[in-house]
C-alpha positions as CSV (number, residue, x, y, z in Angstrom):
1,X,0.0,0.0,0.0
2,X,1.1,3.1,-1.0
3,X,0.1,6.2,0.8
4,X,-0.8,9.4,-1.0
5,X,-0.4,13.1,0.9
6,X,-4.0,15.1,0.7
7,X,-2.8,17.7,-1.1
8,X,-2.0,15.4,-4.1
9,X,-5.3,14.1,-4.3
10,X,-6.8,17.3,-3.8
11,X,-8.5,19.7,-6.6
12,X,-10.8,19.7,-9.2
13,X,-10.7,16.4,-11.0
14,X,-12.8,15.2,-14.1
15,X,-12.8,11.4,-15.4
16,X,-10.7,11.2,-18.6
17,X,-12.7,7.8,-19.8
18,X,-10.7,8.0,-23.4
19,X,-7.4,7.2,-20.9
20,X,-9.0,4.7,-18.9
21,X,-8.1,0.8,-18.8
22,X,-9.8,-2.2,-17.7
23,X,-8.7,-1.8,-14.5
24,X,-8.1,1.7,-13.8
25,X,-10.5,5.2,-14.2
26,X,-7.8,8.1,-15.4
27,X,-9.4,12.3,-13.9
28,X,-7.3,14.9,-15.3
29,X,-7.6,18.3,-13.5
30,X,-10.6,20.7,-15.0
31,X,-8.5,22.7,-16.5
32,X,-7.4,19.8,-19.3
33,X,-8.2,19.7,-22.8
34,X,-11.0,17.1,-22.9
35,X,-12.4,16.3,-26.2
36,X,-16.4,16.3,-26.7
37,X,-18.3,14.0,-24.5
38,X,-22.0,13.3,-24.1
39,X,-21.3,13.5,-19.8
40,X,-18.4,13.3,-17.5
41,X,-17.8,12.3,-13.6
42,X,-16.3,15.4,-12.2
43,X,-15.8,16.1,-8.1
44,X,-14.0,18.8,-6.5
45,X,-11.7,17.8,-3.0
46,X,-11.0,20.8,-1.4
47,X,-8.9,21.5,1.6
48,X,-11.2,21.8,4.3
49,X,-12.0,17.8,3.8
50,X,-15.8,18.7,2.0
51,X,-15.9,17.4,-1.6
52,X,-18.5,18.6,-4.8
53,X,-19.5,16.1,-6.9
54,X,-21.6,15.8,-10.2
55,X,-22.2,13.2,-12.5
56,X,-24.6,12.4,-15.5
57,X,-27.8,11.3,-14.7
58,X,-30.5,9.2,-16.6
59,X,-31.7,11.3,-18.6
60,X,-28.6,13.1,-19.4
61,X,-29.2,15.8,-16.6
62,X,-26.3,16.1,-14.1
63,X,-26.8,15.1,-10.4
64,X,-24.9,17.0,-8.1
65,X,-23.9,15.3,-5.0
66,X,-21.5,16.6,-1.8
67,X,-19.8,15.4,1.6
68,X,-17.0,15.0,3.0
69,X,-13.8,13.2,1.8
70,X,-10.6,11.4,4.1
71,X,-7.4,9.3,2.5
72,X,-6.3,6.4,4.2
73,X,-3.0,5.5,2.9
74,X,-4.0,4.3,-1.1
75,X,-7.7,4.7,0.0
76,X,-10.1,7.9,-1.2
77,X,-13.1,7.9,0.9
78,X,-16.3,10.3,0.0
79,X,-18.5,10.0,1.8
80,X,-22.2,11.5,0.8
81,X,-24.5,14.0,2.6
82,X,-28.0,13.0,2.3
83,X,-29.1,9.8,0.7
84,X,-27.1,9.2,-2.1
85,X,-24.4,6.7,-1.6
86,X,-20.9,7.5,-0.9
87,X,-18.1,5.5,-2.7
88,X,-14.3,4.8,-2.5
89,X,-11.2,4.0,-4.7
90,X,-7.9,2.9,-4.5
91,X,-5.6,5.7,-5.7
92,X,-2.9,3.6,-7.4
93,X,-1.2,7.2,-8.7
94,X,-1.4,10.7,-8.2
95,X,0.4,14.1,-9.5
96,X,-1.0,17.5,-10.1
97,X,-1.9,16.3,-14.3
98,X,-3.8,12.9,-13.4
99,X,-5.6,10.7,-11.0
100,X,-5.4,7.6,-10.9
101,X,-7.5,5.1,-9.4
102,X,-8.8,1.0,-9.7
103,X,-11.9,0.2,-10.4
């Protein structure tokens, strides 16, 4: 297990599914050149330990959802305010031009 410093997992990060492989999801920071797609996971970590995230929904309207986020070693737990689940990923790389985590 490697472990992983908060601030390089922190940021704005949106999935980069063109990069991804069958076992790993690539985010690239918002900033990156993303070519045209129909709808994209994107979450914000920020500092304070809260998180932003929004993803397509089923019907091609984004659902937004937020909570708070920790790092245990290789581990990136958000956890969800309300009733929508949280999730976590194993961070198997991490610098300030791509995330990378398993699936």
């Amino acid at each position: 297990m490697t472990a992983f410093s908060a601030d390089s997992v922190s940021g704005s990060w949106v999935h980069s599914h063109e990069e991804d492989s069958a076992s790993q999801m690539v985010f690239r920071p918002a900033s990156f050149a993303f070519p045209p797609s129909r709808g994209r996971i994107s979450f914000e970590l920020r500092a304070d330990g809260s998180y932003a995230e929004r993803s397509p929904g089923p019907v091609d309207i984004p659902e937004d959802s937020s909570g708070n986020w920790t790092l245990e070693g290789d581990r990136l737990v958000l956890e969800a305010d309300g009733d929508r689940p949280g999730h976590a990923w194993q961070v198997e790389a991490a610098d300030k031009d791509r995330l990378t985590v398993k699936k």
